[in-house]
N, CA, C and O atoms as a GROMACS GRO file, in nm:
protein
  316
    1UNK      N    1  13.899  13.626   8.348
    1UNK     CA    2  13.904  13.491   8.397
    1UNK      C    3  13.816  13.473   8.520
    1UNK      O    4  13.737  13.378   8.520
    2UNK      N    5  13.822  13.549   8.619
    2UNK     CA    6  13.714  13.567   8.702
    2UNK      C    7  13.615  13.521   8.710
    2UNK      O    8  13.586  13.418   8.770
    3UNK      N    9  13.499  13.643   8.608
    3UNK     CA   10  13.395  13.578   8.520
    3UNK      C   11  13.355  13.470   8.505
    3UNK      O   12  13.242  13.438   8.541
    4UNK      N   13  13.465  13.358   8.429
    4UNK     CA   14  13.447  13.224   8.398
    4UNK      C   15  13.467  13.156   8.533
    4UNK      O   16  13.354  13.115   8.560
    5UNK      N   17  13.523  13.130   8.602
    5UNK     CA   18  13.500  13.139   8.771
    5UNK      C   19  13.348  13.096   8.829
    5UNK      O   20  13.280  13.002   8.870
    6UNK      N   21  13.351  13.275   8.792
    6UNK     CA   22  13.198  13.230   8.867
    6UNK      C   23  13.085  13.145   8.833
    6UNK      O   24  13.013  13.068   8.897
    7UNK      N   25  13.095  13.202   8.648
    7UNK     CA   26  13.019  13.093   8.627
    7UNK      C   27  12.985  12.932   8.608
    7UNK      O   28  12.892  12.865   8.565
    8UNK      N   29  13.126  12.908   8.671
    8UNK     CA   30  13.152  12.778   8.679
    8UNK      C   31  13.107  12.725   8.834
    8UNK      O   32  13.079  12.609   8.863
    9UNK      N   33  13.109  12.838   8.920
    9UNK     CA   34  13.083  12.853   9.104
    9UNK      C   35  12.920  12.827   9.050
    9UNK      O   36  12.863  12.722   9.081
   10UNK      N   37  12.865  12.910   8.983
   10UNK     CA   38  12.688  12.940   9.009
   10UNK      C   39  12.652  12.850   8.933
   10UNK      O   40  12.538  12.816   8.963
   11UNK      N   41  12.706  12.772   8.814
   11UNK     CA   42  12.677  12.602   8.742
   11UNK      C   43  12.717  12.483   8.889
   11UNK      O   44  12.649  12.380   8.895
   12UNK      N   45  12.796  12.501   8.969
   12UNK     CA   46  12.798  12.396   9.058
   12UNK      C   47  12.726  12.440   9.156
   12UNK      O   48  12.686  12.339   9.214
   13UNK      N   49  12.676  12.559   9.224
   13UNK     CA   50  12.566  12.542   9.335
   13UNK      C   51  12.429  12.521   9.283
   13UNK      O   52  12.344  12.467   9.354
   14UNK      N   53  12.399  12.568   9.138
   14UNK     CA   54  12.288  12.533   9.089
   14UNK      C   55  12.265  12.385   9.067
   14UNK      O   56  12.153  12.334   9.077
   15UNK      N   57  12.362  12.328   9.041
   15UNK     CA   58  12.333  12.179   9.054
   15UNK      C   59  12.312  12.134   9.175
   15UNK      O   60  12.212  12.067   9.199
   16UNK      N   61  12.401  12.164   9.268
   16UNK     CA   62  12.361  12.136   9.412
   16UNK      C   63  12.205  12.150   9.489
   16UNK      O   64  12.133  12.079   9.559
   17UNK      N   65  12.203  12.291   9.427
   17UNK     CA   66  12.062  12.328   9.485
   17UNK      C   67  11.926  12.225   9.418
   17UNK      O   68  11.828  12.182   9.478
   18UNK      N   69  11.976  12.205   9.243
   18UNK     CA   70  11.878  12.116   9.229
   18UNK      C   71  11.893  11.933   9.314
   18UNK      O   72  11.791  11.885   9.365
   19UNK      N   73  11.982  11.880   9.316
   19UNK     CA   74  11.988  11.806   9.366
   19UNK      C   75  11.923  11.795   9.530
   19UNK      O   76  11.834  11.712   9.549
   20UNK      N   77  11.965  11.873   9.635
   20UNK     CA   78  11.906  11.875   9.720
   20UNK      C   79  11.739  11.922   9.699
   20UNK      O   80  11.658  11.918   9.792
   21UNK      N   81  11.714  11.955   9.594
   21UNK     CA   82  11.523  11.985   9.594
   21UNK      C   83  11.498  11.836   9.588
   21UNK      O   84  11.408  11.787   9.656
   22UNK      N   85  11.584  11.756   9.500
   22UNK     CA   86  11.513  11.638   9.464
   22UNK      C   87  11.497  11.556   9.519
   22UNK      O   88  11.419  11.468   9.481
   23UNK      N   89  11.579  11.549   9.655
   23UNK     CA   90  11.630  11.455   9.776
   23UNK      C   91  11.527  11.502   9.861
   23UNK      O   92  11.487  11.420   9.944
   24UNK      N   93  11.477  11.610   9.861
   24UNK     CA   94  11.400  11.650   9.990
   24UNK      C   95  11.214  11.628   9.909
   24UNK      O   96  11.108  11.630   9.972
   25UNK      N   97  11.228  11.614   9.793
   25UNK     CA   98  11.107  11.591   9.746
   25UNK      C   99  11.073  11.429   9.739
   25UNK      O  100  10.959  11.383   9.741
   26UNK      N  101  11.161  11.374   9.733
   26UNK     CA  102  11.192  11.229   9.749
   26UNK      C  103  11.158  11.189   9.915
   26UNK      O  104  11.068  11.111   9.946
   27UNK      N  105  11.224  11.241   9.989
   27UNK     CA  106  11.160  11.192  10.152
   27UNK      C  107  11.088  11.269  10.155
   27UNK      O  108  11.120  11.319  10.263
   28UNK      N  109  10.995  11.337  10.116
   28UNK     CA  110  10.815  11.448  10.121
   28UNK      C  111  10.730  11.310  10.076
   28UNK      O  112  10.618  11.286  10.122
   29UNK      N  113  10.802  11.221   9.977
   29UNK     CA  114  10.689  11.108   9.891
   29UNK      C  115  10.709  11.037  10.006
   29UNK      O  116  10.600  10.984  10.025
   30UNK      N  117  10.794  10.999  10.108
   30UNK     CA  118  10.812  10.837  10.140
   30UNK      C  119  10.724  10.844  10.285
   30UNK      O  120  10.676  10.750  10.349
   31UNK      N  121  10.719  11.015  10.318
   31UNK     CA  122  10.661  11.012  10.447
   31UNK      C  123  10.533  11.037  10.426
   31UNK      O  124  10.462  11.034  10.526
   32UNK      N  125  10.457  11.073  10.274
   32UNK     CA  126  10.347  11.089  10.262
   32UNK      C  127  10.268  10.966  10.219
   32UNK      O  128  10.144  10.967  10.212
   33UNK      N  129  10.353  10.850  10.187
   33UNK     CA  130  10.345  10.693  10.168
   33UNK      C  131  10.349  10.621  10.305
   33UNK      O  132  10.298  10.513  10.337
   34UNK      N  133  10.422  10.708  10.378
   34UNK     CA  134  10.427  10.619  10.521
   34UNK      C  135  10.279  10.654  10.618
   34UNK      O  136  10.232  10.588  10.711
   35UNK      N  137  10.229  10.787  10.555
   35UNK     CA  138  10.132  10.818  10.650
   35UNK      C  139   9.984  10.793  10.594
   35UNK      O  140   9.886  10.807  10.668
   36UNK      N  141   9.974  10.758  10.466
   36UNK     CA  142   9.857  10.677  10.381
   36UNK      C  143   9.739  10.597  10.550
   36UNK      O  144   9.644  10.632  10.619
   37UNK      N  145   9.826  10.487  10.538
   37UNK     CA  146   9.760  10.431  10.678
   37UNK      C  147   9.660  10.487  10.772
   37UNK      O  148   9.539  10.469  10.784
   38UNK      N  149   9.780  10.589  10.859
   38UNK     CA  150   9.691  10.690  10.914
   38UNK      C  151   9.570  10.751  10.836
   38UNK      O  152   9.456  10.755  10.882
   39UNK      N  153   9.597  10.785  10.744
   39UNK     CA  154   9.489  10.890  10.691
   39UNK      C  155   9.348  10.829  10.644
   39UNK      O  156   9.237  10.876  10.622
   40UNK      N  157   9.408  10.697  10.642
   40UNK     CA  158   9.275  10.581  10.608
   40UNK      C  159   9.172  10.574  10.730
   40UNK      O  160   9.049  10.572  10.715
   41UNK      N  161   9.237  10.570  10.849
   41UNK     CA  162   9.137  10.548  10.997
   41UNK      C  163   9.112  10.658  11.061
   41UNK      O  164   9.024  10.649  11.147
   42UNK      N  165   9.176  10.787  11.040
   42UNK     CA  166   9.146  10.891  11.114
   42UNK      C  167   9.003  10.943  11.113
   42UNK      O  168   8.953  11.012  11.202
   43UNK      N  169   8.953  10.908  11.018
   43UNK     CA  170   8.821  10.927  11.069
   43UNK      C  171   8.764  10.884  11.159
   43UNK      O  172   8.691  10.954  11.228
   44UNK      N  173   8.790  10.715  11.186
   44UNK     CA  174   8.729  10.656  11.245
   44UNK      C  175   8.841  10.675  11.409
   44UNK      O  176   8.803  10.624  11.514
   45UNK      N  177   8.926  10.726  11.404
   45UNK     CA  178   9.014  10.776  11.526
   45UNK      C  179   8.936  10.899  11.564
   45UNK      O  180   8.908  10.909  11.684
   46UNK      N  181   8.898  10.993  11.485
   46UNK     CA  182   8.870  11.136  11.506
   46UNK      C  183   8.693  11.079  11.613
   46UNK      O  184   8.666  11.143  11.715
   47UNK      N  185   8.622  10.989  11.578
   47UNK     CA  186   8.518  10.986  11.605
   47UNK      C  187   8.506  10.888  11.784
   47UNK      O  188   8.425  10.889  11.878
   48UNK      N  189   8.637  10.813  11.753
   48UNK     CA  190   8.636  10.766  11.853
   48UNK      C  191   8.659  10.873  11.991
   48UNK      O  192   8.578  10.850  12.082
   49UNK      N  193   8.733  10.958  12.012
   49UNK     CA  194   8.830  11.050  12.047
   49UNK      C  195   8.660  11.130  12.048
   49UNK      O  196   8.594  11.054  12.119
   50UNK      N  197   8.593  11.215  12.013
   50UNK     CA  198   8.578  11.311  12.000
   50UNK      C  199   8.436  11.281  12.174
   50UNK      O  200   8.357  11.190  12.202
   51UNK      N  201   8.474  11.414  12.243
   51UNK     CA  202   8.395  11.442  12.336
   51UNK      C  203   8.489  11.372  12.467
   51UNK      O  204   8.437  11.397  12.576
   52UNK      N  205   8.597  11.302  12.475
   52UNK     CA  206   8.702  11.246  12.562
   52UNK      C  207   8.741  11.372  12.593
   52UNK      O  208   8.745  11.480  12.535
   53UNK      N  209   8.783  11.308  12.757
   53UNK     CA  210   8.884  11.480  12.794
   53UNK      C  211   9.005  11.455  12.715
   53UNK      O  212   9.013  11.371  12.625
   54UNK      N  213   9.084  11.521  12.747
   54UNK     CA  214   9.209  11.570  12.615
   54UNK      C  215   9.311  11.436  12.673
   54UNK      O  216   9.361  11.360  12.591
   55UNK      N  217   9.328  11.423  12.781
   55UNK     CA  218   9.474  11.343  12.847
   55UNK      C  219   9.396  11.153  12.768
   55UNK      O  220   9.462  11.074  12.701
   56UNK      N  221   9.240  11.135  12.812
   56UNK     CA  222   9.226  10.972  12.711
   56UNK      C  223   9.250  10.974  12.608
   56UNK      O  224   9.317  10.886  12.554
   57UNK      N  225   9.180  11.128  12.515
   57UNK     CA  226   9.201  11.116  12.386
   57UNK      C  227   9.346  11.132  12.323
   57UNK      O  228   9.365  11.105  12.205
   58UNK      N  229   9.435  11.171  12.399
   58UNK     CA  230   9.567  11.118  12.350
   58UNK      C  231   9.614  11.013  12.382
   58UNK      O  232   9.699  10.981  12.298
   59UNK      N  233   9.603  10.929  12.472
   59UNK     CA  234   9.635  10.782  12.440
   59UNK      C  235   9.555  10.699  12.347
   59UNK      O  236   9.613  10.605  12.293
   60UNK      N  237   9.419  10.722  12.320
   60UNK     CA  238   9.394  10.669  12.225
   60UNK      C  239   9.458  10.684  12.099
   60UNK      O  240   9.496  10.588  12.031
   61UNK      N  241   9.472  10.817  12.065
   61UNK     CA  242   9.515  10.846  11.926
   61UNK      C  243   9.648  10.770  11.926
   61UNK      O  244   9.681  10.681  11.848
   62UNK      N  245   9.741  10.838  12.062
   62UNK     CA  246   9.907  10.777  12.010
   62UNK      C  247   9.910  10.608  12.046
   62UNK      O  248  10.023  10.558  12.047
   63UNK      N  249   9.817  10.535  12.069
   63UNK     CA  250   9.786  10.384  12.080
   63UNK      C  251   9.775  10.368  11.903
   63UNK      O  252   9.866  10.313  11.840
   64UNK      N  253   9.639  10.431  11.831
   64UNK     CA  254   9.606  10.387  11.702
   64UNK      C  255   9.726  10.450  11.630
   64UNK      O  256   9.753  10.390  11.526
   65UNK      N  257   9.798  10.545  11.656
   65UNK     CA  258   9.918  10.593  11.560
   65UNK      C  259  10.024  10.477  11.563
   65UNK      O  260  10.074  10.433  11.459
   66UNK      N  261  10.055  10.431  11.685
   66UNK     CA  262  10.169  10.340  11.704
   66UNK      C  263  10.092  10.188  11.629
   66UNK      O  264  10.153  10.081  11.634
   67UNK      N  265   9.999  10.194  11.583
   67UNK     CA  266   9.948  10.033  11.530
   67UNK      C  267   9.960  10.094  11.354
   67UNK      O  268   9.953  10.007  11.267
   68UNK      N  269   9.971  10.185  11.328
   68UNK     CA  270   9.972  10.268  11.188
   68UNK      C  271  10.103  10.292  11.146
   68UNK      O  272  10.176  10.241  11.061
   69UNK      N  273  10.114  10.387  11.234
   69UNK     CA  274  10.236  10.438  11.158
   69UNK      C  275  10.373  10.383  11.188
   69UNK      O  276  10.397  10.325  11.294
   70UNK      N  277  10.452  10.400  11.104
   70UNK     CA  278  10.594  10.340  11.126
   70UNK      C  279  10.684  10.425  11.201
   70UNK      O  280  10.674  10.547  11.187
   71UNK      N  281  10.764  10.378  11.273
   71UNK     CA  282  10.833  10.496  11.361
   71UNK      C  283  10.949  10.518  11.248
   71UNK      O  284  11.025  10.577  11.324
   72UNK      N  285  10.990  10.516  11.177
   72UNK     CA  286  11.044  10.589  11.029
   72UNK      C  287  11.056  10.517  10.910
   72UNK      O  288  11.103  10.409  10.875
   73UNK      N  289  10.984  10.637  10.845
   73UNK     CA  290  10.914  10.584  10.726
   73UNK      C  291  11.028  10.461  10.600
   73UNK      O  292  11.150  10.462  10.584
   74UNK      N  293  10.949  10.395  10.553
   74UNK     CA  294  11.065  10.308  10.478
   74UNK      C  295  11.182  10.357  10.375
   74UNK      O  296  11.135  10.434  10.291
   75UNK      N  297  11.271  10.341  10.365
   75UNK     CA  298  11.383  10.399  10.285
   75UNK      C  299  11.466  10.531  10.364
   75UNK      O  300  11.556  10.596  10.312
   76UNK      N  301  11.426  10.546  10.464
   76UNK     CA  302  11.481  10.668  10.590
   76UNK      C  303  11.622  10.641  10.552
   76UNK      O  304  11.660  10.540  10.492
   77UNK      N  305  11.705  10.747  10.596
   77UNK     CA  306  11.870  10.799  10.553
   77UNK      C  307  11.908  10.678  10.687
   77UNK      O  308  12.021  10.628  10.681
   78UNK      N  309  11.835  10.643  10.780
   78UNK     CA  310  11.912  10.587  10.879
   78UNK      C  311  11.834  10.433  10.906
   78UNK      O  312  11.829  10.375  11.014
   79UNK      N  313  11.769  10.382  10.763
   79UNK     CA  314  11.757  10.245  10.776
   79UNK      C  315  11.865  10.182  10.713
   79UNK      O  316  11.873  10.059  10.712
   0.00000   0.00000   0.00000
């Protein structure tokens, strides 16, 4: 009886485990949808930025990030 036990234990964490892949592959899409934007201007961020000492070129960048990106991405566990 045992036996049947377990394999009833390793049928419910295996579901678990798949479920949580699918949840975490699911917010991998929404933040790689949220960061589209960014990835559209960074060139034109990377060029602006480039040859700045380090302390302008981070306000520039986190200026053009904050006009881009969303401070959490749409469908977030805590919208």
């Amino acid at each position: 009886m045992a036996w049947l036990m377990n394999i009833y234990l390793e049928v419910a964490l295996d579901a678990e485990r798949r479920q949580l892949i699918h949840a975490n592959e699911d917010r991998l899409a929404r933040y790689m949808a949220a960061a589209e934007p960014w990835a559209q201007i960074w060139p034109e961020v990377a060029r602006e930025i480039e040859g700045k000492p380090l302390s302008e070129a981070h306000r520039i960048v986190c200026r053009r990030a904050e006009e881009r990106l969303p401070f959490r991405p749409e469908g977030d566990r805590y919208d």
